[in-house]
C-alpha positions in Angstrom: 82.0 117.2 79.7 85.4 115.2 79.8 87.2 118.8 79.8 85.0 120.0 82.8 85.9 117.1 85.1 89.3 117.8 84.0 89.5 121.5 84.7 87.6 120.5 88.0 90.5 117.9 88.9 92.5 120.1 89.0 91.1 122.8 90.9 90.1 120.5 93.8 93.3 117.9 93.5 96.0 120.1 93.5 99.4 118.8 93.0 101.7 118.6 95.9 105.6 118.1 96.4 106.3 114.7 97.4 108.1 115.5 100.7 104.6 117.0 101.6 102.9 114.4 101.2 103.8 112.1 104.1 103.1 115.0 106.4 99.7 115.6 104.6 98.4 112.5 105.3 99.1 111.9 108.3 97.4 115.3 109.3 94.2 114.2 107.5 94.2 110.7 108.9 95.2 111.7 112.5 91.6 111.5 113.1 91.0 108.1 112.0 89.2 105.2 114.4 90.4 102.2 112.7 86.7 100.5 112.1 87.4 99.8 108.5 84.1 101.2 107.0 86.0 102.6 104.0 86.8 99.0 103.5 83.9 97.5 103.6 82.1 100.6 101.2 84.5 100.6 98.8 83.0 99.2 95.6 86.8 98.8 93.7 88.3 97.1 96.7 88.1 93.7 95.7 90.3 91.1 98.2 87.7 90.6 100.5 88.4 88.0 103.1 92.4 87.9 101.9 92.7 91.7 102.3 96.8 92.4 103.5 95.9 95.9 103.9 93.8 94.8 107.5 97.2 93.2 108.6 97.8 96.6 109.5 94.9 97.7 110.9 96.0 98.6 114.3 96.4 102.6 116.0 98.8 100.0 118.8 101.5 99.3 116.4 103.7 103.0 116.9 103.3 104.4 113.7 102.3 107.9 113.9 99.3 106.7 111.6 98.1 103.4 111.1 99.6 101.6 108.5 96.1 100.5 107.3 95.6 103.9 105.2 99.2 103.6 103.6 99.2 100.0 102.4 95.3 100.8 101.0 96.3 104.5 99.8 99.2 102.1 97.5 96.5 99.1 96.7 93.6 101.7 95.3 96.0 104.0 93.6 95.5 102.6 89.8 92.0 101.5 90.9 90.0 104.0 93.0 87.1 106.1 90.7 86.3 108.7 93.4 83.1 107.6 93.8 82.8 109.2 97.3 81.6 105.9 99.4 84.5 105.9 101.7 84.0 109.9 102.6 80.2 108.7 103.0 80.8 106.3 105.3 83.6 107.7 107.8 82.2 108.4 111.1 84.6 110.9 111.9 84.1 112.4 108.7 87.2 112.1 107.3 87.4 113.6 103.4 88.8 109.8 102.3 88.0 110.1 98.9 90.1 113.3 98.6 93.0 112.3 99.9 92.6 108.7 98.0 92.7 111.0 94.8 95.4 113.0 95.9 97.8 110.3 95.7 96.1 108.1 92.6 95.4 110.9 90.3 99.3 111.4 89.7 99.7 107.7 89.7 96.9 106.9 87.1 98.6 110.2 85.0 102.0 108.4 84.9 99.9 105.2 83.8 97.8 106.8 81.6 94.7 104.8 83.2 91.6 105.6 84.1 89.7 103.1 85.9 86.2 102.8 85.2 86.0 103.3 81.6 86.5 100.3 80.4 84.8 97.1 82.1 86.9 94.5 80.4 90.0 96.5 81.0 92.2 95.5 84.4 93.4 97.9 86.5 97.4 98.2 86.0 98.6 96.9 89.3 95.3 94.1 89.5 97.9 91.1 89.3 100.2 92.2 91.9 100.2 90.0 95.1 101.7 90.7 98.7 103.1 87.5 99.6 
């Protein structure tokens, strides 16, 4: 089963050069309302009312994207278990949860982590804090 989702992995999350992947996201975000639903769905996400990532939650600020989806694309990247809730819940159907994997899969490689499989285990970048 664990060689399955593997082989699937990497069939759907296909590696990508990393000067393509600024471009890439801001393609598949273009669409993106700002109403912070994959927020709010996202059962690993777990700042709650101190969130930094909604300090940039704001299409005004003249970024080609909002900032939002960068600082959370960073914060989820040793965390996120592709569970699909954020894709569920975008109401401009944005494939979230892809492009979340896209850029944690490589990360949780280079960590050897994968989150999920061990409840008493902390997620690799749990204790770091945006002051």
């Amino acid at each position: 089963m664990v060689k399955m989702g593997e082989t699937t992995q990497e069939k759907v999350f296909t590696q990508m050069p990393d000067e393509e992947r600024l471009p890439y996201y801001r393609e598949a975000l273009a669409d993106c309302i700002d109403c912070g639903g994959c927020k709010l769905a996202c059962p690993v996400c777990s700042c709650g009312d101190d969130a930094k990532c909604t300090l940039f939650h704001n299409l005004g600020d003249n970024y080609k994207m909002s900032m939002f989806h960068l600082v959370r694309l960073l914060h989820l990247s040793d965390s996120c278990i592709g569970c699909g809730q954020c894709t569920d819940v975008c109401p401009v159907d944005i494939p979230i949860t892809r492009i979340q994997m896209s850029f944690s899969i490589p990360v949780q490689t280079r960590l050897n982590y994968k989150p999920g499989m061990n409840a008493d285990e902390k997620p690799p970048f749990f204790e770091v804090m945006i002051q």
